[in-house]
N, C-alpha and C positions, 0 to 999 in steps of 0.2 A: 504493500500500500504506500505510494507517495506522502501523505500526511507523517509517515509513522518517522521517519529518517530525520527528524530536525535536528541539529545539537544543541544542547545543553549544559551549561558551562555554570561554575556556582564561586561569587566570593564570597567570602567569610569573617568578617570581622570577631574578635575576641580581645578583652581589655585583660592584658596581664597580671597579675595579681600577685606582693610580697609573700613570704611566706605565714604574715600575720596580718594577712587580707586586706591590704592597702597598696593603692594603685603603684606598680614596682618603677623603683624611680632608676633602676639600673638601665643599663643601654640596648639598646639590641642586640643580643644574644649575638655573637661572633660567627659561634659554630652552625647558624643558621642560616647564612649567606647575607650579601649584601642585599638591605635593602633598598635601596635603587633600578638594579638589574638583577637581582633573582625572578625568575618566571611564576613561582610557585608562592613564597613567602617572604610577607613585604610589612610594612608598616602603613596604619593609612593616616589620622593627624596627629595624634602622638605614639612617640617614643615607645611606646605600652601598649598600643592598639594595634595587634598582630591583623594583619590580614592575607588568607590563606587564599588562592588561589587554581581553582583546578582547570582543567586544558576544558576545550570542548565538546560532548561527544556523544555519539545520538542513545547510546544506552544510556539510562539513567542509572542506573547498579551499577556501571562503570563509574559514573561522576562523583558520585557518593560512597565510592569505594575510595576514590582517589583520593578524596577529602579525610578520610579517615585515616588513608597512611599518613598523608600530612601529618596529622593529630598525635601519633604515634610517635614521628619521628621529634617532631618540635616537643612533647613529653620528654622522650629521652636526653635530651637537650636544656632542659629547664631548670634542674638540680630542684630547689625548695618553692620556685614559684609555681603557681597555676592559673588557670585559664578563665574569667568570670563567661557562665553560663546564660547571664540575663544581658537583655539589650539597652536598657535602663542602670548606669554606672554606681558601683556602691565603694565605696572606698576610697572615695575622693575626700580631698579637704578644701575645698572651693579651686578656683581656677591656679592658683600657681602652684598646686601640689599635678599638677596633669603638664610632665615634658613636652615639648613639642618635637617632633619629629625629626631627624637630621638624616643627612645624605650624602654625606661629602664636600670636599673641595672644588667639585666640578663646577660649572656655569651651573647646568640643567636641575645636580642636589643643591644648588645654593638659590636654585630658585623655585624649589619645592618648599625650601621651610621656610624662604620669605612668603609664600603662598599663605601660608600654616599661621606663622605671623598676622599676617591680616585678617585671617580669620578669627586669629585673638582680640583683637582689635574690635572688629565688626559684629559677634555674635558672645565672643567670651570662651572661653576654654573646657568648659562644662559641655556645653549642646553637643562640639565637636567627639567628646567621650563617649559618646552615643552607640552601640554596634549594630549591626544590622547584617541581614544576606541580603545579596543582589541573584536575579535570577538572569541569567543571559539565555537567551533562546534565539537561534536563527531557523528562516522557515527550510524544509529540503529543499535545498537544490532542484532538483528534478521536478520539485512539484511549480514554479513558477510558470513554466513556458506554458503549464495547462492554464493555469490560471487566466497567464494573460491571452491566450485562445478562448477560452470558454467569456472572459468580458470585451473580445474583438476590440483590445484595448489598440490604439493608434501610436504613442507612445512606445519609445525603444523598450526593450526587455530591462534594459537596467533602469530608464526611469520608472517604469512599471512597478517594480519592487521597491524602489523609493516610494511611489505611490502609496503602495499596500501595505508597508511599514507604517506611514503615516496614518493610515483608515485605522489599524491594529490597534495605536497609541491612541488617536481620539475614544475609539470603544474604551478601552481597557481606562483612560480619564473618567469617563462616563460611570463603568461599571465597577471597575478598582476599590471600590469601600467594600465589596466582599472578602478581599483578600483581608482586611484588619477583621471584618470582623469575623473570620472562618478559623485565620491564624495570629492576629495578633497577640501578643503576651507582656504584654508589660500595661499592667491596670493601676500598679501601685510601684511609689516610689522611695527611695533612700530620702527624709530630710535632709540629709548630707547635700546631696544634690544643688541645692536651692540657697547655698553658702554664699555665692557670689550674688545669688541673686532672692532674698528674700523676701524681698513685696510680692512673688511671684508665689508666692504658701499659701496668702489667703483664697485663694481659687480652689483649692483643693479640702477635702474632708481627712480628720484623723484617723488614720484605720489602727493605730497605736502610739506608744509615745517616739517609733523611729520613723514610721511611713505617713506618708500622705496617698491618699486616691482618689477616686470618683469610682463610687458603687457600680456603677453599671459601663467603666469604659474596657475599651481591648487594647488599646494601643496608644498609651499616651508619649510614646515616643513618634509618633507621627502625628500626636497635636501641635498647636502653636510654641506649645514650652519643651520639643525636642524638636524632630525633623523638619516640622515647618517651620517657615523664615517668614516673621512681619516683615521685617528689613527690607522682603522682595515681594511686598503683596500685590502692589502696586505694577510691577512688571509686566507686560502684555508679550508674552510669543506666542509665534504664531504657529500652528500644529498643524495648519490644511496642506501643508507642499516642504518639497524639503528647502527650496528657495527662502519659502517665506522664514520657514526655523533658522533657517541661520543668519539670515538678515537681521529679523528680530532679538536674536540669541547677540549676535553681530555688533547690533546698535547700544546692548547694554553694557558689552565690555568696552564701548568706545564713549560712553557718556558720563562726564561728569558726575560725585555727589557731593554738593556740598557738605554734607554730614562727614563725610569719609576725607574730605579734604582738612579737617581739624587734625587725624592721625599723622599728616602729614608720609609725603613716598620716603626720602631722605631725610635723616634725621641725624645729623651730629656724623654724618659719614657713613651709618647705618640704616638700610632699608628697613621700613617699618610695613610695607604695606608693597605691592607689586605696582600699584599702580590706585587713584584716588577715586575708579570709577564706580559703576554701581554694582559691576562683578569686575573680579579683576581678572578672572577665565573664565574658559568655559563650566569648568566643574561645579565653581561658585552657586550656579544654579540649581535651587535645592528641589527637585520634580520627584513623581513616585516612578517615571517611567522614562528613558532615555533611546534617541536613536543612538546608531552607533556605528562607528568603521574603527574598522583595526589602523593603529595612527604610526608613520613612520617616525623614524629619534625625530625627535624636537620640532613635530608638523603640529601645528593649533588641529582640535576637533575637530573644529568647524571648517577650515579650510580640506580635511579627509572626508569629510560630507559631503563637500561640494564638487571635490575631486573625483570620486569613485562611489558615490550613494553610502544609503544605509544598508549597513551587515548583519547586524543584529539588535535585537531590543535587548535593553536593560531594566529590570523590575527591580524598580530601588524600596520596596514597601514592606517587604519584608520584614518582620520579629525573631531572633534566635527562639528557638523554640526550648525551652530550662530543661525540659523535661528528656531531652536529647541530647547525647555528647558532641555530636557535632551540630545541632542547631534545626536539622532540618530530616525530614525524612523520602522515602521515595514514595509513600500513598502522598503527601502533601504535596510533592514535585510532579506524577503524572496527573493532580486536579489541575495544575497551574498551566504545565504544557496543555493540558485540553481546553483550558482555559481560556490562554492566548491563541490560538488557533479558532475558537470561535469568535473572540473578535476580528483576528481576519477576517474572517470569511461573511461577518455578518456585516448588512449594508450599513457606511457611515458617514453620515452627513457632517460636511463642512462645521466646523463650531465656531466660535463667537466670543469677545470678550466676559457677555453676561452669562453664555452657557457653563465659562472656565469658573465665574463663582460662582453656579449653583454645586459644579462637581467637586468644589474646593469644599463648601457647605456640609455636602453630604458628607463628605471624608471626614470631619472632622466632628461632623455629630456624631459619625460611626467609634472613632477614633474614641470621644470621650464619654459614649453614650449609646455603645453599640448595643450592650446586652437588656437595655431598656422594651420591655415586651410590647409597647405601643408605638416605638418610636416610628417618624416618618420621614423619606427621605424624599426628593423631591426628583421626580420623572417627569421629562417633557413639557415640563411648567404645572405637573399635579402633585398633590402627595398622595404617596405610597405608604402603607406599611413597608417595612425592611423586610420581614418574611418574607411576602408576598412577591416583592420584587426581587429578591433571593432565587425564591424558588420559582422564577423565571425565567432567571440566568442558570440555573442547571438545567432546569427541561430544556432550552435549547444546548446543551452542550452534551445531551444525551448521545445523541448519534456521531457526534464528532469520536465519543468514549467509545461508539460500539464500533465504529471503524479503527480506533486506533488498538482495538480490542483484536481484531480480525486474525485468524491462526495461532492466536495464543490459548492457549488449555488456561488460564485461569483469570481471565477476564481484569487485569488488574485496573487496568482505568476507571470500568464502570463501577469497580468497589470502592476506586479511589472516589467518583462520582457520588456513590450512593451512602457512604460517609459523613460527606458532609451534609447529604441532605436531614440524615440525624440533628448533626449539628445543628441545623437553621431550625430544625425545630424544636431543638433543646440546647438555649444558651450555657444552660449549667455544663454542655458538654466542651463550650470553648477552651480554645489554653490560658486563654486571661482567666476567666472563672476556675477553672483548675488549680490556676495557681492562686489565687485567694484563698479558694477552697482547703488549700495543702498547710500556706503558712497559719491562718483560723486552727486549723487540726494540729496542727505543730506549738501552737500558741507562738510565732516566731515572727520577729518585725521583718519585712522585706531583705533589709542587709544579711540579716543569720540563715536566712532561707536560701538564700541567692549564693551564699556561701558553701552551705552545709552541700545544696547541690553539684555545687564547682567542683569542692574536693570529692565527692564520688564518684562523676568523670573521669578527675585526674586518677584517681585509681584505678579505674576501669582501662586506661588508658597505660598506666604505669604495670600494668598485670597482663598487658600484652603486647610484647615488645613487637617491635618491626622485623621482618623478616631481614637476615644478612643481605640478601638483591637487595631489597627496596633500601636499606640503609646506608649502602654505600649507592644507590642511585642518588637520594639527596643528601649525601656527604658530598659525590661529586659535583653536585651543582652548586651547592653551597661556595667550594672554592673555585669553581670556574665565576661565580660571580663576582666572587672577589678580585678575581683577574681581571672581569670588564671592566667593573665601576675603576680603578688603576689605570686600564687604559684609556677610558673614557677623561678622567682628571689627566693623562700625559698627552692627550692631544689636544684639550681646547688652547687654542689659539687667539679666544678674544677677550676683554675684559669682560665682567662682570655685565657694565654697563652697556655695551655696543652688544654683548649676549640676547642683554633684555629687548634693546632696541630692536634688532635683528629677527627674534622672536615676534614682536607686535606687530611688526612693519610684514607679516608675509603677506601674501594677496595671491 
């Protein structure tokens, strides 16, 4: 079956942890390769925020196999620290106890962590502690050329798939509050959290004398006081063409803020910031869902967008999942691939600046108030019940599961399917509910929960070493990366400054 072949790629965030549960102010582990240019394991904005990265590849038991050697070997490698299991940070002591990330001497790592920098600046060092998975999925290969036959599209085969990337991302804008509230998990938080910023407490209820939450949310790390950015509410891109995304995307990295201009870019000889606009990159932009092309050294996003279309989507909305060592599982990975493959294929209208806040709307009711039994979200200018239009979004993704089902002896999609339709209609069975559920029964504030489950992972983890292949497979990547990022610092050739310039000025 053409559908069945997409690949499947997963990153992984995970915030390191001392050995007496406080965010590890140590370096990046040596023996784990550079993070700069190792392929596998990297850092994402601090120092402490591992981020694990698996290849791409149309089995999902493969992706999630490969994530787990990851797991295994970065264990063996860790001596007394471990890996926090929740995507909501607990071990922090306000923003300067959270390193920022470093990279080297090179241009490229010296303007990674001025990157990081600004983001200190601009949002605060907490938000950034945040973890999450990304789901990457590209559609088969092979199934495009039907595609663009069966819609007698006029349009080349490559804009074509830009096209349909883009129809994908509108739906999944649309539809996307399923995913918090089918998997989100983080309802409740560390008061630690809210150090740097604590006028931002009274919004929330006391679920004990360590946690704050809201009764009925799934995912408050995709509300306003984690993934989503006030900062950028205001922002208008444009989602119907890939022209228009990167124009719009384009226009914001080239526009002034006066707000951002008080941090000032140079400061006493040292970069504070990349630049004073209203993103200072592409990444800046905090979305649940991203296009995407593979980017050559030192080519902007946007400019690999514009060059060679979109490669694959990025699903940034993702929750670690606590109750998993590695975060995520594969009944959750084939609803999502089924998922995304329906909103390809289902019709999608052009959107609009007012459409972008009602789906902002929805997410963030969902987000803070998903498991609310009357709550209503808003479809096509109506309200809905959440159920209701849940379980709309599965009966159309029925058939997509039973094709993707097709010659397999155990139907896994459509259990992955049928799952959640449990779920929708018993919130008590979400992972946010669950995990309330557990630390109530544990009598345990967020922090000792989030903890006690860390350290059973890393046991689990520590109890089954890596195989000799697979150990000296990422031994030897570890020091071949250390080779690049060495060579990458003995050949740049420009300053700092003419780096950055030469970076902004591509076209």
């Amino acid at each position: 079956m053409l559908i069945k072949k997409g690949l499947k790629g997963i990153e992984k965030e995970s915030l390191r942890l001392s050995n007496v549960g406080f965010i590890a102010q140590s370096a990046h582990p040596y023996s784990l390769g550079s993070a700069l240019t190792h392929p596998h394991i990297t850092t994402d904005y601090s120092e402490a925020l591992l981020e694990f990265i698996t290849p791409p590849l149309a089995n999902i038991d493969s992706t999630l196999s490969f994530m787990y050697k990851i797991h295994q070997f970065v264990y063996s490698q860790l001596n007394d620290e471990y890996l926090l299991s929740s995507s909501m940070p607990c071990g922090i002591k306000g923003d300067e106890s959270i390193p920022i990330a470093q990279y080297g001497k090179s241009n490229i790592g010296q303007m990674k962590h001025i990157y990081r920098q600004g983001l200190a600046h601009r949002y605060g060092r907490t938000m950034q502690a945040i973890a999450g998975i990304h789901f990457n999925y590209s559609v088969p290969e092979k199934l495009w050329p039907v595609l663009h036959k069966l819609e007698g599209s006029k349009l080349s085969l490559e804009n074509f798939k830009s096209s349909a990337y883009f129809d994908l991302i509108r739906n999944f804008q649309r539809q996307g509050w399923i995913i918090l509230y089918l998997f989100g998990a983080s309802p409740a938080i560390c008061k630690n959290f809210f150090a740097s910023r604590p006028e931002l407490m009274s919004q929330f209820s006391e679920c004990d004398n360590g946690t704050l939450y809201h009764p009925h949310a799934t995912s408050l790390r995709m509300s306003n006081i984690g993934y989503k950015s006030n900062n950028q509410a205001n922002l208008e891109i444009d989602y119907n063409s890939l022209d228009g995304y990167v124009d719009s995307l384009s226009a914001a990295i080239n526009t002034p803020s006066p707000e951002y201009e008080n941090f000032g870019v140079k400061v006493n000889g040292q970069y504070q910031q990349l630049n004073n606009n209203l993103l200072q990159i592409e990444n800046e932009f905090y979305s649940t869902v991203r296009p995407k092309q593979i980017i050559n050294p030192c080519e902007k996003p946007t400019l690999a967008l514009k060059r060679r279309g979109v490669h694959y989507v990025e699903i940034r909305s993702l929750d670690l999942n606590p109750f998993n060592p590695i975060g995520i599982d594969a009944t959750q990975a084939r609803f999502i691939e089924a998922f995304l493959l329906a909103c390809l294929l289902q019709d999608s209208p052009k959107s609009n600046h007012a459409e972008s806040e009602v789906n902002n709307n929805n997410q963030l009711n969902v987000a803070n108030n998903g498991r609310q039994s009357d709550l209503e979200l808003i479809k096509n200018n109506q309200p809905i019940l959440l159920k209701d239009w849940a379980n709309d979004i599965l009966d159309n993704m029925q058939t997509i599961c039973t094709i993707l089902d097709a010659d397999e002896p155990d139907n896994l999609y459509t259990q992955a399917l049928d799952k959640q339709r449990g779920v929708v209609e018993n919130p008590n069975l979400t992972p946010s509910a669950k995990l309330l559920s557990a630390m109530n029964r544990t009598e345990l504030p967020f922090a000792r929960f989030a903890d006690n489950i860390s350290q059973k992972h890393a046991e689990t983890f520590s109890s089954q070493p890596l195989s000799k292949v697979d150990t000296d497979f990422f031994t030897h990547l570890a020091k071949q990366s250390h080779h690049k990022q060495i060579e990458i610092e003995t050949k740049d050739s420009l300053s700092l400054d003419d780096f950055l310039t030469h970076y902004f000025s591509q076209v």
